[in-house]
Structure formats: structure tokens, C-alpha cells
C-alpha positions as CSV (number, residue, x, y, z in Angstrom):
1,X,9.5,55.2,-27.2
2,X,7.8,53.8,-30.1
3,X,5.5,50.9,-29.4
4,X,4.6,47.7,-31.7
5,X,1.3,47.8,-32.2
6,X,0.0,44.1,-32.1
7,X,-2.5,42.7,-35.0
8,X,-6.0,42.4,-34.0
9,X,-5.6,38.5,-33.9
10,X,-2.8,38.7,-30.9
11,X,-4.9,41.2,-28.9
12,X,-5.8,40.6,-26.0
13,X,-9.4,39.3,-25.7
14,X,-12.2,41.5,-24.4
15,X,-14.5,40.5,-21.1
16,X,-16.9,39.2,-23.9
17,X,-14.7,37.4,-25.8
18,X,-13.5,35.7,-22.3
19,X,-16.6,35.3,-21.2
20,X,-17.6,33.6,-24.4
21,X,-15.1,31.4,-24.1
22,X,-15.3,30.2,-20.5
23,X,-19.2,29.5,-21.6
24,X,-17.8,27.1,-24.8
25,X,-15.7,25.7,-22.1
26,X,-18.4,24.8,-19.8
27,X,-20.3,23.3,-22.4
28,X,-18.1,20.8,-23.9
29,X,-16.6,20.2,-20.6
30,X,-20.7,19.6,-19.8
31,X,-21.6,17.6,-22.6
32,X,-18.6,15.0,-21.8
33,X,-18.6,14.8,-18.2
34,X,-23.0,14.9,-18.0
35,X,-23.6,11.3,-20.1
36,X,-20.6,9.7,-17.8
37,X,-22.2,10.7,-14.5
38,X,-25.6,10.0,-15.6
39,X,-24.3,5.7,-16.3
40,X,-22.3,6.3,-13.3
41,X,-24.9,7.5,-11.1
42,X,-27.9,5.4,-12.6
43,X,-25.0,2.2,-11.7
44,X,-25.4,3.0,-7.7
45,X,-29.9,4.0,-7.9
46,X,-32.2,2.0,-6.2
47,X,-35.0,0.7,-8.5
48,X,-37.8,3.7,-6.7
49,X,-34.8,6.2,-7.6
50,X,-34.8,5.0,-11.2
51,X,-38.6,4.4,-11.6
52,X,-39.2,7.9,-10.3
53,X,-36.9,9.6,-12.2
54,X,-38.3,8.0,-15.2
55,X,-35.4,5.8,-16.2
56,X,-31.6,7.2,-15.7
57,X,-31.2,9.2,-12.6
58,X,-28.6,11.9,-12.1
59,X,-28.1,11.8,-8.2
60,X,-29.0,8.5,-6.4
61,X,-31.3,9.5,-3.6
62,X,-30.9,5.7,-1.9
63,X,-27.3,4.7,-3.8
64,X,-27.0,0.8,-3.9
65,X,-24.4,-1.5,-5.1
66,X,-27.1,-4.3,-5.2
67,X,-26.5,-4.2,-9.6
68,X,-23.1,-4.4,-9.3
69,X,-23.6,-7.6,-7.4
70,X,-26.2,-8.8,-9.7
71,X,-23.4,-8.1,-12.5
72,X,-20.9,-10.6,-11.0
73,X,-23.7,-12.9,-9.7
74,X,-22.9,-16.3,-11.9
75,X,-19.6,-15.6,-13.0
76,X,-20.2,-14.6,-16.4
77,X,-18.9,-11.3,-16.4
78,X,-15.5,-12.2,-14.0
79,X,-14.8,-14.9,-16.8
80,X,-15.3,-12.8,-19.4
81,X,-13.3,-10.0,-17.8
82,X,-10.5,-12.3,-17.2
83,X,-10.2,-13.3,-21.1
84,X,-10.7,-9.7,-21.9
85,X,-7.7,-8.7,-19.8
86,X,-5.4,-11.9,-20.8
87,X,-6.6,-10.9,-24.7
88,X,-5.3,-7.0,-24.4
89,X,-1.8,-7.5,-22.4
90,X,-0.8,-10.3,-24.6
91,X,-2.0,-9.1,-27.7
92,X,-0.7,-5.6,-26.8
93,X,2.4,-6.8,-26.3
94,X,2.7,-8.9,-29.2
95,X,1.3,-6.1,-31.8
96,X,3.9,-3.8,-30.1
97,X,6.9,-5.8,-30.9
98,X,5.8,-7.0,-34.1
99,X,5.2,-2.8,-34.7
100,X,8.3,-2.1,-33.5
101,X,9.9,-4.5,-35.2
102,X,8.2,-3.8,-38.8
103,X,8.5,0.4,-38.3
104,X,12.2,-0.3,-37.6
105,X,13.0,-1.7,-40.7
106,X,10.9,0.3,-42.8
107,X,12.8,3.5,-41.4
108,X,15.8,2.5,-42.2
109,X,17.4,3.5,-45.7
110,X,18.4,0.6,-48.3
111,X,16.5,-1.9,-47.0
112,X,15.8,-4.6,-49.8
113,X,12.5,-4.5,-50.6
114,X,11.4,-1.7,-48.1
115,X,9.5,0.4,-50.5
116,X,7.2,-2.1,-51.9
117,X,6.6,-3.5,-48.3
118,X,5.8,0.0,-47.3
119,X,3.4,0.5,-50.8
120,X,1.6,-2.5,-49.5
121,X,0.7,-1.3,-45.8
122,X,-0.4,1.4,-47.3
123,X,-2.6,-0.4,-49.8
124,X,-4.1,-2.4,-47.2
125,X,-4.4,1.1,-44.8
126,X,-6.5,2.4,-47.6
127,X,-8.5,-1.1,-48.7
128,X,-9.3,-3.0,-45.9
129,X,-10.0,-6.7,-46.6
130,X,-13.6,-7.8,-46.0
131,X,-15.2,-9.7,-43.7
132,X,-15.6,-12.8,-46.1
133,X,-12.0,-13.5,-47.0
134,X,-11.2,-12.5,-43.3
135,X,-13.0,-15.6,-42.0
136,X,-12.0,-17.9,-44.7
137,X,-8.3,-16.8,-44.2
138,X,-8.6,-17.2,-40.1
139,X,-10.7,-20.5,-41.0
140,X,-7.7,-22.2,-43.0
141,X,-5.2,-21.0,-41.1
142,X,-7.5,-23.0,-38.1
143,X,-8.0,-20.4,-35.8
144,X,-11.6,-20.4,-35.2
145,X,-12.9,-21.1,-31.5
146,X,-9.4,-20.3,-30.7
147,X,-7.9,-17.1,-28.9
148,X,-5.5,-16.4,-31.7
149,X,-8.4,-15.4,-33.6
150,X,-8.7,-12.5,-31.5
151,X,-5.1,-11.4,-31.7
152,X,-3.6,-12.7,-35.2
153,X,-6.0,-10.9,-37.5
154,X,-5.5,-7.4,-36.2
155,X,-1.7,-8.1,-35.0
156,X,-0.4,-5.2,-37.2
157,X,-2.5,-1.9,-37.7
158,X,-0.9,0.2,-40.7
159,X,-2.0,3.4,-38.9
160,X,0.5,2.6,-35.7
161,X,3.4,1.4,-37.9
162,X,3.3,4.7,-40.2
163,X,3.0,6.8,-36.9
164,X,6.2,5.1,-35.3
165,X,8.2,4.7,-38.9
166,X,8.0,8.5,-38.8
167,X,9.5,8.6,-35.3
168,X,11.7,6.7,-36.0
169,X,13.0,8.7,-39.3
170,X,13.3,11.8,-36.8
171,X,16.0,10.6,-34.5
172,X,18.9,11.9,-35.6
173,X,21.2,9.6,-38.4
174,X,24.4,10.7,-36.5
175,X,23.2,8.6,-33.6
176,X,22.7,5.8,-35.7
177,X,26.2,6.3,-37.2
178,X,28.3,6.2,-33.7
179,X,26.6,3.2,-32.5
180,X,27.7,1.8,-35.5
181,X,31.2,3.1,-35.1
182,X,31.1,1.3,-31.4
183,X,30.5,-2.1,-32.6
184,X,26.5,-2.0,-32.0
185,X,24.9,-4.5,-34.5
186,X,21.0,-3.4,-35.6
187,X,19.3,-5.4,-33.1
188,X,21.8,-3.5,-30.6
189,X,21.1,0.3,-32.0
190,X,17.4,-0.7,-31.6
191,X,17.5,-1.8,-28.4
192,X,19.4,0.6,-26.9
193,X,19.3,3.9,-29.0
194,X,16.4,3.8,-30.9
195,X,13.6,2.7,-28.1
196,X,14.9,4.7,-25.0
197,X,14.5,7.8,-27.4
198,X,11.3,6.4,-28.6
199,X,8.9,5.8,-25.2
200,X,6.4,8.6,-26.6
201,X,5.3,6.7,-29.3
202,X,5.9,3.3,-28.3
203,X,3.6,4.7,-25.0
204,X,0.9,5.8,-27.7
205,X,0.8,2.9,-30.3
206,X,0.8,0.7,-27.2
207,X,-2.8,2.6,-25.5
208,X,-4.0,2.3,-29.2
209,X,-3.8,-1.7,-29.3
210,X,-4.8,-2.4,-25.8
211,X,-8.0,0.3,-26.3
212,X,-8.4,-1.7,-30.1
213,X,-8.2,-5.4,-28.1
214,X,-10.4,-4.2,-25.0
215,X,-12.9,-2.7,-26.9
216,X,-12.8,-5.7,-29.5
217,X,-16.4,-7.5,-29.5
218,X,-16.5,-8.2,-33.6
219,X,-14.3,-10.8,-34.0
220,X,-15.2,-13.0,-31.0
221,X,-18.7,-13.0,-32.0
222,X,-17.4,-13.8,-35.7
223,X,-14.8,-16.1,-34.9
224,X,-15.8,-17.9,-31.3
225,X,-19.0,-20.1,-31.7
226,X,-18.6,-21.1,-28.4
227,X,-20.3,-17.8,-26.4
228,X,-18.7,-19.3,-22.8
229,X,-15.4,-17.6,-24.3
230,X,-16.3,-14.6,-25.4
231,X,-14.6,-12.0,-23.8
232,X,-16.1,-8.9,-21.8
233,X,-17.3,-6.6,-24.8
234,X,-19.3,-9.5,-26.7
235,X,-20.9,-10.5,-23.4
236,X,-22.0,-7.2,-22.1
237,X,-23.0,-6.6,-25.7
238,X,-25.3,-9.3,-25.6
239,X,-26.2,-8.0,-22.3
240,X,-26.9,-4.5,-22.4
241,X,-28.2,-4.3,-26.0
242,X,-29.8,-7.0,-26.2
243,X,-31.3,-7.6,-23.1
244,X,-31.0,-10.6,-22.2
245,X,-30.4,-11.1,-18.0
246,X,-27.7,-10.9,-16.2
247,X,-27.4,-13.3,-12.8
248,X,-30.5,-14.8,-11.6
249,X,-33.0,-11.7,-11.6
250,X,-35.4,-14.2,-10.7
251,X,-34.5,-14.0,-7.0
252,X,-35.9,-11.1,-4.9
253,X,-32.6,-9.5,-5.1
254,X,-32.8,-9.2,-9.2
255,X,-36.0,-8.6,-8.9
256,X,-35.5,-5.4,-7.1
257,X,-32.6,-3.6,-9.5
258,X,-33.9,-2.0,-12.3
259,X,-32.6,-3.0,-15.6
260,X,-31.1,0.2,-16.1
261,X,-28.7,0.0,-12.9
262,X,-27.7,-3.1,-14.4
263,X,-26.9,-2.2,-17.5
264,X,-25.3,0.8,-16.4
265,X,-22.8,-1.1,-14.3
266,X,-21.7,-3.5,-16.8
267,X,-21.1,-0.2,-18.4
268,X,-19.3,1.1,-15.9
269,X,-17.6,-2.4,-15.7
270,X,-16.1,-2.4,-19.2
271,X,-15.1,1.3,-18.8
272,X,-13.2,2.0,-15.6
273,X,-10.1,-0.8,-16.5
274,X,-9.1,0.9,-19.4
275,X,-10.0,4.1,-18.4
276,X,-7.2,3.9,-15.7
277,X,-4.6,3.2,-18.1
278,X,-4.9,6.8,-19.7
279,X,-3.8,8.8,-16.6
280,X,0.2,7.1,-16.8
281,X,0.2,7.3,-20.7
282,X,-1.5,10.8,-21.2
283,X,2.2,12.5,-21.0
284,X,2.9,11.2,-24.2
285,X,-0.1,11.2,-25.9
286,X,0.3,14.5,-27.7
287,X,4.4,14.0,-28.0
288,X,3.8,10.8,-29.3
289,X,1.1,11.2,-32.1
290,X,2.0,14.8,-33.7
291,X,5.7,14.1,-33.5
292,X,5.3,10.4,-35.4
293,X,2.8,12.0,-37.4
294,X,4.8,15.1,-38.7
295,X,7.7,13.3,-39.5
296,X,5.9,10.6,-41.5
């Protein structure tokens, strides 16, 4: 019985080779999970654990939630974590729609005007404006010390409407055509063909804004003069880089956290609510981004 004799790329891999590649493995697996454990653990050490280990600790010997009480002492942070929340799920949802809306019309064929519309996201993909005519833009249009600063300027990133313009140029024209043939209007075929097809992408494009708005420190310190509004990144910003104090670490209880646990747990303060959005959208991540991405 004659055999097919595999190329040497298709082989399969020697105890070496494996073991090679379980090491790599390890390492970046290491080099991810080591720096998030070290804020995380540093978060819950007692200032002796901290002092002794000579600044970050890896395993709490006495674990303490004493900075995480410092960090929500005077109501700073809760404030500012409240904006930061309010900021992402209304802005996400309004860059989302206004995404939606915009890819839509883009994908479709003989739309007036939708090749020059499409030239100019791309121009401005490709030449960002500056920060100068950015603020005197958001200036006129009398946005400063006002929310919609935070939302207005970034409402519509060229990236996410090229990514879902090429999804939406992959569902099939026939589809299109037989809602058409049923009565459906445009808003109708988007609504209910184009969208239920499209949760991949419209899952991705929507982690992208909220991470982009809850992450977003810039344009709060650009645009909000009055600091009691900032939202969470700007604070802790101010906080952890900085330096300046967090709560009253006059009191015996401040006294007695090291500055590292604290700024480790504002850390871990402005990481953990996003972070827990990944595990319902990581499904479509990979769906979502190569398919929109192939097909643009």
C-alpha cells in the first residue's frame, strides 16, 4: 500500500521541538500573567510586606484591604468611577449606532456620494487632526467643561467603520434582494437582516469604543478645566503618576499603607471593570475582526 509521505513542515514535531514549545509557552504565558499578579498582589500587602520586599511584593505575607479603603476614602475615586462608567455606556452606545449607521450606508452600492465620503474617512484614518484645531473646533462648538467633550470628538473611529463596512459587504446580496422583494424598506433590511447576522462585529467594534472611552484620560484633562469631573483615568493618573495622595494619608490608617499598595489598587480599580467585559465578548473577537477585516 503506498504511503504519502508528508513534507517536513507537516511532520510531526519531535520531543524537542514540543518541548521547545511548551517552554515559549510558559514564558509568554509568564511574562503576561507575572506583572498582573505582582499589582495585584502588592494591592492586598501590608506596608512591612512591601518595605521588606523592597517595594512590590509577589505574595502578601499579612494581605490587607486597608489601601483599597484608603482608595475610596473621600469619594474621589467613586465619583470619578461613576462619570467613567456613565461616559463609556453612553458613548459606546452612541459611537455604535452612529458606526452602524455610517458602515451601512457606505456598503451599500450606488449610494450618492459614497465614494468620496469613504475617500475622506480614510484621509482622516491616515491624517489625524491635531491637537490645536481639535480644541478650537470643540471650543466653538461650546463643548468645553462639558461631557460631550468626552464623547463628540472621538464619536466615529475610521478603523471600526472600515472593519464593519467589510462585514457588511460579505453578507450575501441575495439576502438583501428578497427582503426587498417582501416589502422591507432599508431601515427594515438593517434592522432585521443585516444586524442579527452582524453580532460578531457589532460585539467587537462595540469592546473597541467602550476600552477607547474607559481608558480615555487625554481629553478630560484637555477639555475639563474643572478636575472635580474628571473621570477615573485622569484622576488615578494624577494619582498614581504623579503622586499626589489619595484619602487622608494623614490619619494613622494612611499612614500605615505603603504608597505602592495604593497605587496598585487604583490600578487594580481601573482594570478589573473592563476587564470583565472581555470574558462575554471574547467569542467574537477573532470572528469579528478577521472576517470585517478580509472582506474590507
Amino acid at each position: 500500500m503506498a504511503t504519502t509521505k508528508r513534507p517536513t513542515w507537516m511532520g510531526r514535531p519531535s520531543a524537542t521541538v514540543k518541548t521547545a514549545k511548551a517552554l515559549a509557552i510558559v514564558f509568554l504565558i509568564a511574562i503576561v500573567v507575572v506583572p498582573f499578579w505582582v499589582v495585584l498582589a502588592t494591592s492586598f500587602a501590608s506596608n512591612d510586606d512591601v518595605t521588606g520586599n523592597g517595594g512590590y511584593v509577589l505574595w502578601p505575607m499579612h494581605p490587607t484591604t486597608e489601601a483599597y479603603q484608603q482608595v475610596f476614602t473621600n469619594g474621589i475615586v467613586t465619583k470619578a468611577l461613576i462619570v467613567s462608567a456613565a461616559v463609556t455606556l453612553l458613548g459606546t452606545a452612541i459611537s455604535l449606532a452612529a458606526t452602524v449607521l455610517l458602515a451601512y450606508a457606505l456598503a451599500r452600492p450606488g449610494v450618492y456620494g459614497g465614494k468620496p465620503a469613504m475617500l475622506f474617512i480614510l484621509f482622516t484614518f491616515l491624517v489625524p487632526p491635531g491637537i490645536i484645531p481639535a480644541y478650537l473646533v470643540v471650543q466653538n462648538l461650546g463643548l468645553l467643561d462639558s461631557y460631550g467633550s468626552l464623547v463628540l470628538p472621538v464619536l466615529v473611529n475610521a478603523f471600526n467603520v472600515v472593519i464593519m463596512r467589510g462585514f457588511f459587504q460579505g453578507i450575501p446580496e441575495d439576502l438583501y434582494s428578497a427582503a426587498r422583494l417582501d416589502g422591507a424598506g432599508e431601515w427594515r433590511i438593517l434592522t432585521r437582516v443585516v444586524l442579527p447576522l452582524s453580532k460578531a462585529v457589532v460585539a467587537v467594534v462595540g469592546l473597541f469604543y467602550a476600552v477607547g472611552y474607559w481608558n480615555a484620560f487625554f481629553n478630560a484633562i484637555l477639555y475639563l478645566n474643572d478636575s472635580s469631573r474628571w473621570p477615573l483615568q485622569a484622576v488615578l493618573r494624577l494619582y498614581v503618576i504623579q503622586g499626589a495622595q489619595l484619602g487622608d494619608n494623614t490619619s494613622d490608617a494612611g499612614a500605615s499603607i505603603a504608597p505602592q499598595s495604593i497605587q496598585m489598587a487604583a490600578v487594580v480599580v481601573a482594570t478589573v471593570p473592563i476587564l470583565c467585559v472581555y470574558p462575554f465578548l471574547q467569542r467574537y473577537f477573532v470572528k469579528g475582526v478577521l472576517t470585517g477585516a478580509v472582506k474590507s
